[in-house]
NUSETI-269804 format. One record per residue: x, y, z of N, C-alpha, C in turn. Coordinates in steps of 0.05 Angstrom, whole numbers, plus 5000, padded with zeros to 4 digits. Example, Ala and Ser with C-alpha at 12.3 -4.5 7.8 and 13.67 -1.06 7.14 Angstrom:
BEGIN
526448865156524649105156526449345156 525749555142527349795143525850015157 
//
This chain:
BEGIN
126728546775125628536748123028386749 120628466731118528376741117228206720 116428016710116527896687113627856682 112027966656109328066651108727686647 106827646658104727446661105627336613 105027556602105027476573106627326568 108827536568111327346559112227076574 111627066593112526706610110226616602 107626646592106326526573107526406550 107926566533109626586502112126406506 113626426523116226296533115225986528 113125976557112625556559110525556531 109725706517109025546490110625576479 112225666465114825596454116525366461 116625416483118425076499116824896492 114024926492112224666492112724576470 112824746445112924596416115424626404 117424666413120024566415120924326430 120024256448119923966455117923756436 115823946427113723686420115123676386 117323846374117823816346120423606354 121523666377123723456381122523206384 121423166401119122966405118122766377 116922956363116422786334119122706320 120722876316122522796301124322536307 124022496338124922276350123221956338 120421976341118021866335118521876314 118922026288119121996261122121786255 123221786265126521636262126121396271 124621366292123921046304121920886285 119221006281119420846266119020776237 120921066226122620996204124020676206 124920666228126620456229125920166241 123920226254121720006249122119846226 119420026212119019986180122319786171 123519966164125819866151127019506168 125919466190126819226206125219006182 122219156187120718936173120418936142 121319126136121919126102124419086101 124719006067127918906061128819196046 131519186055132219476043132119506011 131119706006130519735981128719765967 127219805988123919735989122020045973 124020145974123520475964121120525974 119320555944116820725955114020565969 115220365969112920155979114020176011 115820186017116820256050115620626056 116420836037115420966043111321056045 110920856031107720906037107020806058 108420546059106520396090107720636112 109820706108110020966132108421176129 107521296108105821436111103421396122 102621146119100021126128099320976154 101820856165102120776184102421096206 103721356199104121526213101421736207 099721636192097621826195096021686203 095121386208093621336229093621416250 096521426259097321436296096221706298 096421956274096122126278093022186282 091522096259088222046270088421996300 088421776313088321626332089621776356 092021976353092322076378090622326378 090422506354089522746351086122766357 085422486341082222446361081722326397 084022226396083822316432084322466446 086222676442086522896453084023096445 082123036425080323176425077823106440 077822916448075222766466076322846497 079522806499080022946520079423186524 080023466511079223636506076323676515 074523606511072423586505071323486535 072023276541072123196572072723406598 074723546585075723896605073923976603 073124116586070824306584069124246589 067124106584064723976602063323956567 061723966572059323896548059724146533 058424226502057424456507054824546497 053824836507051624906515049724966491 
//
């Protein structure tokens, strides 16, 4: 059986972002629970903002390095 170059493409990106949604969701629960160490429970929406914005920094911050990485692969451009 001979397996087209596509589909074992299609396959490891699928795996890739099935690990990387497991991946966050792991990262989303930690530090949910963070947060909650350093807040007192009950904290409602004042616990939920500092997570928000505590999880969209990291997100700036990783998403703009992987783009400089990015950018570093490819070389300059022309």
């Amino acid at each position: 059986m001979d397996v087209k170059p596509t589909y074992t493409g299609t396959m490891l990106s699928l795996a890739t972002v099935a690990f990387g949604l497991i991946a966050a969701g792991a990262w989303n629960k930690a530090i949910a629970d963070i947060i909650g160490l350093v807040l007192k429970p009950g904290s409602g929406v004042v616990a939920e903002v500092i997570y928000a914005v505590l999880v969209t920094i990291l997100a700036i911050v990783v998403v703009s390095n992987l783009g400089k990485l990015a950018q570093r692969e490819t070389g300059p451009k022309s």
